[in-house]
ZAMARGU-4260 file (C-alpha; in steps of 0.2 Angstrom, whole numbers, plus 5000, padded with zeros to 4 digits):
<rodrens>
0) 5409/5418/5393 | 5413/5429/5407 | 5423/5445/5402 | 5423/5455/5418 | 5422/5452/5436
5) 5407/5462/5438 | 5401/5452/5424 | 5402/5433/5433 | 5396/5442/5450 | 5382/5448/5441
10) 5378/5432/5431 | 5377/5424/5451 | 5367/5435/5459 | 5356/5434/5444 | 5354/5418/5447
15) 5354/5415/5466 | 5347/5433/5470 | 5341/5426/5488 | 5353/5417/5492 | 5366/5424/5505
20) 5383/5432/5497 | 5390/5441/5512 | 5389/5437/5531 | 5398/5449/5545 | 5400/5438/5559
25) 5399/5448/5576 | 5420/5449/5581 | 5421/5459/5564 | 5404/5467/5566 | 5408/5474/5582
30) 5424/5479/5576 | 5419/5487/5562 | 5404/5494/5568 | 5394/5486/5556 | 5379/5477/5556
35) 5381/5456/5559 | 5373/5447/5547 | 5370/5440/5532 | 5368/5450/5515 | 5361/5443/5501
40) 5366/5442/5482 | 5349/5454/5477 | 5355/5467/5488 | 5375/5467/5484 | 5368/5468/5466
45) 5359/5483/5471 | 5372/5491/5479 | 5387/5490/5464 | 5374/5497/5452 | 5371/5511/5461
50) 5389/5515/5465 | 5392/5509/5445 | 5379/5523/5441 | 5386/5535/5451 | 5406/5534/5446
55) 5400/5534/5427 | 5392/5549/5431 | 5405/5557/5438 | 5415/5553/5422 | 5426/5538/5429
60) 5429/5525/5417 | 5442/5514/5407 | 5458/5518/5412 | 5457/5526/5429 | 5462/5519/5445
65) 5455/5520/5460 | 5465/5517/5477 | 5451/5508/5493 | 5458/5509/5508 | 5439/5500/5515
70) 5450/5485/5523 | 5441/5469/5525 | 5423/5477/5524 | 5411/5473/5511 | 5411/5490/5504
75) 5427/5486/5498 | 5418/5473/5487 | 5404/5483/5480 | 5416/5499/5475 | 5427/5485/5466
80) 5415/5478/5457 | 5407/5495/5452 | 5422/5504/5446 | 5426/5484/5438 | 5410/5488/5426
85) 5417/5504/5419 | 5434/5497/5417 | 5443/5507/5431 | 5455/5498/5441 | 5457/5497/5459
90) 5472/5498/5470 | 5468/5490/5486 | 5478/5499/5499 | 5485/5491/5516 | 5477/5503/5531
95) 5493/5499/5539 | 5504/5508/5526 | 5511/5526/5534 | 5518/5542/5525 | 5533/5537/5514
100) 5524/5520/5510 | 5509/5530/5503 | 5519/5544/5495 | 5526/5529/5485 | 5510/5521/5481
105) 5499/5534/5478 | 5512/5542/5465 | 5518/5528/5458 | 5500/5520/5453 | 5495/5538/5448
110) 5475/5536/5457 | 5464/5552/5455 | 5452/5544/5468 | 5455/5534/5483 | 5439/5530/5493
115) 5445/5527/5512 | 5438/5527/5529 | 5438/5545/5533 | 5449/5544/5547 | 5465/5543/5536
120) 5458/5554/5521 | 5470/5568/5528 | 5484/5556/5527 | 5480/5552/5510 | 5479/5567/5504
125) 5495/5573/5510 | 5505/5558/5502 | 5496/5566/5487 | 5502/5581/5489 | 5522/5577/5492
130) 5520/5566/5477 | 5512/5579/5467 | 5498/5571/5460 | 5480/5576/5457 | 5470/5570/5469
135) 5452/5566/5479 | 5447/5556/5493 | 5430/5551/5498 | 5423/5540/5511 | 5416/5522/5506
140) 5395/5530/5507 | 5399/5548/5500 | 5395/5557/5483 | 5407/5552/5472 | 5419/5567/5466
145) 5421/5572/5449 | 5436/5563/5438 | 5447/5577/5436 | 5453/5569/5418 | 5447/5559/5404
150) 5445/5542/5406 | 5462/5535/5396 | 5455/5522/5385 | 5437/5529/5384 | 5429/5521/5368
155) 5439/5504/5371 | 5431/5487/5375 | 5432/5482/5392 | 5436/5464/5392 | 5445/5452/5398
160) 5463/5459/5395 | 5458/5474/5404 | 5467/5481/5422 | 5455/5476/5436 | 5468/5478/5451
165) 5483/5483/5452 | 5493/5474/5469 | 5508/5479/5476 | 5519/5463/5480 | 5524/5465/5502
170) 5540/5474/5498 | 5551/5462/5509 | 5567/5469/5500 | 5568/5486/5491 | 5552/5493/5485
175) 5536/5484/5482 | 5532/5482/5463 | 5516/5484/5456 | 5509/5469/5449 | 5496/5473/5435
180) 5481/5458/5435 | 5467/5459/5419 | 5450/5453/5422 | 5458/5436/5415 | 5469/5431/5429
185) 5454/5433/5442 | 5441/5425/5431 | 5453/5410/5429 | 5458/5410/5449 | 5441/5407/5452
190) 5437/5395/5438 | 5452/5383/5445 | 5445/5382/5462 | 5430/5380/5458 | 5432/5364/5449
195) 5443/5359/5462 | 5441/5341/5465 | 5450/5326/5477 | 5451/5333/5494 | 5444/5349/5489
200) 5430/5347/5478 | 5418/5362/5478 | 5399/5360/5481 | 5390/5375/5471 | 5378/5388/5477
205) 5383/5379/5495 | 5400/5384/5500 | 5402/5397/5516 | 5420/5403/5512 | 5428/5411/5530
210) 5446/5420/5529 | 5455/5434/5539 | 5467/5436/5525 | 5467/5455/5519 | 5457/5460/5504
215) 5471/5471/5499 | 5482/5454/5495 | 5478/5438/5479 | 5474/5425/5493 | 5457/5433/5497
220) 5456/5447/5482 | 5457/5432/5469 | 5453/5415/5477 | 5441/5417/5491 | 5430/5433/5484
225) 5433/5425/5466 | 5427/5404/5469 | 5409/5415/5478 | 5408/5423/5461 | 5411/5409/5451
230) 5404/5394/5460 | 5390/5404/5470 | 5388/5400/5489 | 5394/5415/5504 | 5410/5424/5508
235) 5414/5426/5526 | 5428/5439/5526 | 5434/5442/5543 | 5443/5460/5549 | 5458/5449/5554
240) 5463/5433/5563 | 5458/5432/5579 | 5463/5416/5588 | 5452/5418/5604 | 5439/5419/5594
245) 5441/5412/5576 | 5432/5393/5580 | 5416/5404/5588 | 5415/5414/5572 | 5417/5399/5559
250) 5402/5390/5571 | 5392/5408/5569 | 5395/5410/5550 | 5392/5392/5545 | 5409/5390/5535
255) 5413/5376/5525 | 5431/5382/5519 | 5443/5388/5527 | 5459/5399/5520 | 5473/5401/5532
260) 5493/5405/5532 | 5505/5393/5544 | 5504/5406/5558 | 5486/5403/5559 | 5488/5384/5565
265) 5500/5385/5577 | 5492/5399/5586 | 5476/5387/5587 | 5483/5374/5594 | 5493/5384/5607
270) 5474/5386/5617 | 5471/5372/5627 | 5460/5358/5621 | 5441/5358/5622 | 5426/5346/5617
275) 5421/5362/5606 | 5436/5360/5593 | 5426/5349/5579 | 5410/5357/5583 | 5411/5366/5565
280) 5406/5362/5547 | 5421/5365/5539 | 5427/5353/5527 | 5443/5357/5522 | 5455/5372/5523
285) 5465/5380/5510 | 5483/5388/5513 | 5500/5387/5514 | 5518/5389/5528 | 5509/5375/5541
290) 5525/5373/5550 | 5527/5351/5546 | 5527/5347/5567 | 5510/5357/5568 | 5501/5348/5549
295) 5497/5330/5558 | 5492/5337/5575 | 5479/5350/5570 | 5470/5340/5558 | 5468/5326/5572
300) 5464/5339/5583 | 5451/5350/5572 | 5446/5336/5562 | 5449/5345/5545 | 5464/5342/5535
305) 5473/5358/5529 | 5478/5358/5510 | 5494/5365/5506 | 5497/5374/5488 | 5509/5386/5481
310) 5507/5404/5471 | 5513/5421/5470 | 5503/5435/5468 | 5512/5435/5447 | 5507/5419/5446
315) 5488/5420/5451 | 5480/5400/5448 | 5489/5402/5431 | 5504/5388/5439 | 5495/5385/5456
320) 5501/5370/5462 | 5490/5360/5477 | 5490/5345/5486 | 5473/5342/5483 | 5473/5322/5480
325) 5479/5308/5494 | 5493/5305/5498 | 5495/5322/5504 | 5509/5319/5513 | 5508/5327/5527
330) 5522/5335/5537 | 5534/5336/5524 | 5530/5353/5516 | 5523/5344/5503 | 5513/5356/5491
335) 5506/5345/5478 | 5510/5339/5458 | 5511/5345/5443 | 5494/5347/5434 | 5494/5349/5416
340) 5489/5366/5413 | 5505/5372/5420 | 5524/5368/5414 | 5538/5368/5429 | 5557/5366/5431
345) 5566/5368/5445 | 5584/5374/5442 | 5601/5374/5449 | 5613/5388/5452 | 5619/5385/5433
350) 5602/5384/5428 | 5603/5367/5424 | 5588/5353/5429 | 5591/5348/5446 | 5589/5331/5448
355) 5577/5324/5460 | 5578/5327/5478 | 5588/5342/5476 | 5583/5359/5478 | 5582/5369/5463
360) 5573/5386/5460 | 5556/5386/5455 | 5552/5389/5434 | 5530/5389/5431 | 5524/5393/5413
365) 5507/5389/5408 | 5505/5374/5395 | 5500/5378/5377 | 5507/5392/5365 | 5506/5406/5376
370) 5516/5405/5393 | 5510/5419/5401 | 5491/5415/5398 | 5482/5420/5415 | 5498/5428/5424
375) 5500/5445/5429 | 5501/5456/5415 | 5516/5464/5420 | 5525/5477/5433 | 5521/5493/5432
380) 5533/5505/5427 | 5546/5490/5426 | 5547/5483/5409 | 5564/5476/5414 | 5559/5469/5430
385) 5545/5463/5420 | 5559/5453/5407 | 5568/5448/5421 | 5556/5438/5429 | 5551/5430/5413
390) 5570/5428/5406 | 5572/5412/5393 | 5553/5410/5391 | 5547/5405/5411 | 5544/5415/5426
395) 5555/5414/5440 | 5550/5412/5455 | 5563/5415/5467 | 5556/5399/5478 | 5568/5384/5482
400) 5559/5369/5480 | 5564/5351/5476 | 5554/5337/5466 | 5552/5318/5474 | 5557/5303/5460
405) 5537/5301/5463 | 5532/5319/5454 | 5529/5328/5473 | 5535/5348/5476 | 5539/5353/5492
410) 5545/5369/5496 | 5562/5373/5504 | 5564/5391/5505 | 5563/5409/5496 | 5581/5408/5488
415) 5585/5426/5494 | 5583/5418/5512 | 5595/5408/5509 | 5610/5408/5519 | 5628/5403/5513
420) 5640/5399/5529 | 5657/5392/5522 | 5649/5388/5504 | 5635/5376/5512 | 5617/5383/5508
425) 5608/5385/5523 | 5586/5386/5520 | 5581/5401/5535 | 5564/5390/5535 | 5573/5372/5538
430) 5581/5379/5555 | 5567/5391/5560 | 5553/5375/5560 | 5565/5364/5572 | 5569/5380/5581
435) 5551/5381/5584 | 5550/5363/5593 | 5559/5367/5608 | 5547/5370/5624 | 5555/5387/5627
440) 5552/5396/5609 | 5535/5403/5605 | 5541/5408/5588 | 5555/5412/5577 | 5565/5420/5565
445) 5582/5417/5556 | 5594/5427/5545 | 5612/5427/5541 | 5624/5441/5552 | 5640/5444/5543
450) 5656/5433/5549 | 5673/5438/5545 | 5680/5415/5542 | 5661/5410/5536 | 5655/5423/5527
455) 5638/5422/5533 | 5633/5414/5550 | 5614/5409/5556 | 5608/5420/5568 | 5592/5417/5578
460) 5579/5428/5585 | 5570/5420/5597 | 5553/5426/5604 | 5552/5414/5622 | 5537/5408/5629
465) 5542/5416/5647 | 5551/5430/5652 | 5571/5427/5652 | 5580/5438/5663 | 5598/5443/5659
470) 5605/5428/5672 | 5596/5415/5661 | 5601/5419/5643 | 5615/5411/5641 | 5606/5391/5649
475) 5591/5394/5637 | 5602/5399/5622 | 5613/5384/5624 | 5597/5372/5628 | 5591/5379/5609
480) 5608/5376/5599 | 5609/5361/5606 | 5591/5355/5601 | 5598/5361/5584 | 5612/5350/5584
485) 5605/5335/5588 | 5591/5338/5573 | 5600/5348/5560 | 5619/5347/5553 | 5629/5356/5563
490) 5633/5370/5550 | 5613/5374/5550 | 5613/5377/5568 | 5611/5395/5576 | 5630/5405/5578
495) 5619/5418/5588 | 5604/5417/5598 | 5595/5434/5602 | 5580/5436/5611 | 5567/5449/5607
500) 5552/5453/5610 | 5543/5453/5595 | 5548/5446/5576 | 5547/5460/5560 | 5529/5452/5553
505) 5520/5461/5537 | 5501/5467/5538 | 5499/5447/5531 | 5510/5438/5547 | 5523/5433/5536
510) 5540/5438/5543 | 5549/5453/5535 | 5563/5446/5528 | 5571/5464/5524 | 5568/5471/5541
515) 5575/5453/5548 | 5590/5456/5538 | 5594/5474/5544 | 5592/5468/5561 | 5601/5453/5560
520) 5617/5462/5555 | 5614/5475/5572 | 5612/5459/5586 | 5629/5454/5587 | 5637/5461/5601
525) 5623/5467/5610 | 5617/5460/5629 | 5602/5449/5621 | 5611/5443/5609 | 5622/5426/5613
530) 5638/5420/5605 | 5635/5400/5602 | 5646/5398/5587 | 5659/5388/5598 | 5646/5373/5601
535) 5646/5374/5582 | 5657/5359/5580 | 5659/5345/5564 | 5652/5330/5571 | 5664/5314/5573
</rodrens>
């Protein structure tokens, strides 16, 4: 039995010490300035004991932390397995993050060491500095510095309870907490992929795994890196999404899998159609947010079916849920059943059951005598935060999702998204996908704006396809609420329509719900933004 991550990496590349772990792919190659290629088990191996060697003589070990800003490059992967052996954890940091973000972090993670690309060393250190911590930086090939204290709990096993990453959750609203993940919750992420089975089912020592998705988040932290650990095969971690040039480099790389969020999709199929779109292997891919009119059309398109699931970075694989067996329902937002390692409820406003085909919030637990078996292991520095989340025994998830009578999930909205116009309970996501139908919108976003007789009204950002000029507004605006209307109750429809040119999006592509918020209760009134509430009218 596995204790550590270094300790399941190293039990593969034991075993398949030929076999290629890593390929660069040459978009992220070249935008690295990297080597393309492949790299095989025996090497990584190589590589993490040397670094492993190297940090335990320079005194690091169980108890510190260590902060990688290394973005997608597979540096980041052998400094975190290396520090993993000693028991050090690592704090993966976004390389978009600027000054106040970083003071934040760096002070309230408490890292001694960050190892970055030199080019935002300085930065680092001067978020340090104004936070008043002890600090060194070194670059990912560098001699390793000297700890300047005692490893903490120097003399105690390292084993599966043991902090092996420490990841800030996006920080959409308020300040990002610091979600504390054992050796545990990673082992198990990769244990349940890897006996995937259905749709998904997991072919050892010959998966090629290819994702955009940022090293410094769970998706590729704990499922993509972890299932290549666990089930052996080749990770293909790209520098980010590139939709020009994504098909080209899952032909290059060979993948089998592939992990994607719902922008991802609709940006594929936005290019026009070529004979080259099924020249791939991939089998299957694994995600979550396909907007429901995109699902059908890709996978006919493509010629592999996307495979919705749910989780949070709290929740790791402990209560994933997927839609991993047929009938997968596709369209619907459907994310899978129940499986029986995992105990949900959804709730009303009361906290009572919601009854089928209502939406209540989200409740996961794992089955058996301990409920938090394989979640996060807290937040840091939150114990009440912490109780919060787990109040009467489950974690709360903040999602809204409703249950068919036939046992299906399908996710509804974040309930903080939720907006409440005249005591109806409006889902951002519901209006934004049919939004997203109409020929003119290229994508969209929507929030509530404050409204003196409703409380809350729906307001719409709207990024267009084509440029609108000041004359057109008001035609295009209509056009969209009335697309609304004719889909959506009539409350759901937008009371404002403001053009922009770009959406709030996170280093991930998900919108930022705060920032959207903060704007939203700034548009009214303003020349891009268009007054519609008087088409808002109760239907007959």
């Amino acid at each position: 039995m596995h204790a550590t991550v270094h300790d399941v990496f190293s039990a593969t590349a034991a075993r398949t010490p030929g076999a290629e772990f890593l390929f660069t792919e040459s978009v992220t190659a070249a935008a690295y300035g990297i080597a393309a290629g492949a790299i095989r088990w025996s090497e990584a191996a190589r590589e993490v004991e040397r670094l492993r060697t190297a940090y335990a003589s320079a005194g690091y070990g169980h108890g510190h932390r260590v902060g990688l800003l290394l973005e997608n490059r597979p540096a980041f992967l052998f400094h975190w397995f290396a520090l993993n052996a000693l028991g050090v954890s690592v704090v993966p940091i976004n390389a978009e993050m600027r000054s106040a973000e970083l003071i934040y972090l760096v002070g309230h993670s408490e890292i001694s060491l960050a190892v970055t690309l030199p080019e935002r060393a300085a930065d680092l250190r001067a978020a340090a500095a104004e936070a008043g911590i002890a600090f060194e930086t070194m670059g990912p090939h560098d001699a390793v510095p000297r700890a300047r204290t005692a490893a903490p709990r120097a003399g105690e096993a390292i084993g599966l309870d043991t902090e092996c990453g420490l990841l800030y959750t996006s920080g959409t609203t308020g300040r990002p907490k610091g979600c504390i993940l054992g050796n545990a919750y990673f082992l198990r992420a990769g244990e349940w992929y890897a006996a995937l089975d259905g749709v998904c089912g997991i072919r050892r020592d010959a998966e090629r795994v290819i994702t955009p998705l940022p090293l410094n988040h769970m998706n590729a932290m704990a499922f993509s890196t972890m299932v290549v650990l666990v089930a052996g095969g080749c990770l293909v971690q790209l520098d980010r999404f590139h939709p020009k040039s994504w098909l080209a480099s899952a032909r290059e790389s060979g993948a089998t899998i592939a992990h994607y969020l719902g922008v991802m999709p609709a940006m594929l199929l936005a290019a026009q159609p070529s004979a080259a779109d099924r020249d791939h292997a991939i089998r299957w891919g694994f995600g979550a947010g396909v907007d429901r009119k995109n699902h059908a059309p890709f996978e006919a398109r493509f010629g592999f079916p996307l495979v919705e699931a749910w989780a949070m970075t709290e929740t790791g694989a402990a209560a994933c849920v997927m839609a991993s067996r047929e009938p997968r329902l596709v369209g619907t937002s459907c994310f899978g059943r129940q499986e029986d390692f995992v105990e949900i409820r959804l709730v009303d406003d009361e906290g009572q059951d919601a009854i089928d085909g209502a939406p209540g919030e989200l409740l996961v637990r794992s089955a058996g005598e301990d409920p938090r078996r394989f979640f996060f292991s807290g937040y840091l520095k939150d114990e009440e935060a912490t109780r919060e989340a787990w109040a009467g025994g489950w974690f709360h998830t903040g999602d809204l999702v409703r249950r068919d009578a036939e046992g299906n999930f399908f996710f509804v909205d974040r309930k903080k998204n939720v907006i409440r116009r005249s005591g109806e309970n409006i889902s951002a996501v519901e209006v934004e996908s049919v939004l997203n139908q109409h020929p003119a919108v290229k994508t969209s976003a929507v929030a509530a704006t404050p409204d003196a007789v409703r409380g809350d009204e729906v307001l719409a950002c709207i990024v267009v396809r084509e440029e609108v000029d000041a004359s057109q507004r008001e035609r295009i605006a209509a056009g969209i609420v009335e697309h609304a209307l004719a889909q959506l109750a009539y409350y759901k429809a937008p009371g404002y329509v403001a053009f922009v040119d770009a959406l709030p999006l996170t280093a991930s592509q998900k919108i930022q719900r705060g920032q959207l918020r903060e704007l939203a209760q700034a548009l009214p009134g303003q020349p891009h933004c268009i007054d519609t509430r008087a088409m808002k009218k109760r239907q007959a």
